[in-house]
C-alpha positions in Angstrom: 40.0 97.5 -245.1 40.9 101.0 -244.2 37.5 102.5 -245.2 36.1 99.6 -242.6 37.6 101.6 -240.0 35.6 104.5 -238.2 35.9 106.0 -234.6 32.2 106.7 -234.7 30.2 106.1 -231.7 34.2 105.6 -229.9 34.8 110.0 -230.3 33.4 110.6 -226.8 35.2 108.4 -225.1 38.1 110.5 -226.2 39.0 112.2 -222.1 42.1 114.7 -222.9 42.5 118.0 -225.1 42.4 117.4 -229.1 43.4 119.2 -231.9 41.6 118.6 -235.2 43.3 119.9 -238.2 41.7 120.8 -241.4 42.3 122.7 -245.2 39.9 124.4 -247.7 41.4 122.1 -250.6 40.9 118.7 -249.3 37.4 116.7 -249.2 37.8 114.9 -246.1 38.1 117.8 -243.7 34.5 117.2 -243.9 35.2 114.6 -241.5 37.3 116.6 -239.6 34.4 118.4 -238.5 32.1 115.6 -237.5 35.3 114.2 -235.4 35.3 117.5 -233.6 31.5 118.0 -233.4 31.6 114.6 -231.8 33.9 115.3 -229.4 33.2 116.2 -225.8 36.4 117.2 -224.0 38.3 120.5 -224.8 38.9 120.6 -228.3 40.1 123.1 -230.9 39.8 123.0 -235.3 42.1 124.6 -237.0 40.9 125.2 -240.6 44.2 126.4 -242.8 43.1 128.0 -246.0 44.3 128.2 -249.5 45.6 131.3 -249.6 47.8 130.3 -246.3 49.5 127.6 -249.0 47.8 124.6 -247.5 46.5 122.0 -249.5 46.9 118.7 -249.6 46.5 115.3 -248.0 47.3 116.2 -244.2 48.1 119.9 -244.7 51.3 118.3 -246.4 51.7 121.8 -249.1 52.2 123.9 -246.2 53.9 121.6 -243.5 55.8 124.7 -241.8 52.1 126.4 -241.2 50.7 123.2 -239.5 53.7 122.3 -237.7 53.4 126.1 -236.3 50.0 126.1 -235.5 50.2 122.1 -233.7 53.1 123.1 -231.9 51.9 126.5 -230.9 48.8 124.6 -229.5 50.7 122.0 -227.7 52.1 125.3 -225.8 48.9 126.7 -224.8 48.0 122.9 -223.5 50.6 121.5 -221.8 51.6 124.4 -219.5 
């Protein structure tokens, strides 16, 4: 059921600032990118590489990095 499940044709409807989160080692940040290609409010990709540590389903080998970066960003947008 899960690979039923898409936001495409729903990602521009999406009306408030969105961070899209990526790494080098994992396939599906493919998808990432069309999210944030699709998207039409402000919008930000952060790609986290290899040699950063990251890797893994949802950044999850370098979970201090993407907790740094996602908060650091929730900073610059919420003020």
């Amino acid at each position: 059921m899960l690979m039923e499940y898409t936001v495409r044709g729903l990602a521009g409807q999406i009306q408030f600032p969105t961070l899209i989160t990526g790494n080098e080692a994992e396939p599906i940040s493919a998808q990432a990118g069309q999210l944030y290609d699709a998207l039409q409010y402000p919008k930000e990709f952060i790609l986290l590489t290899e040699e950063e540590g990251a890797g893994g389903h949802c950044e999850g080998l370098a979970q201090s990095l993407f907790y740094q970066r996602a908060y650091d960003w929730l900073d610059r947008v919420l003020r």
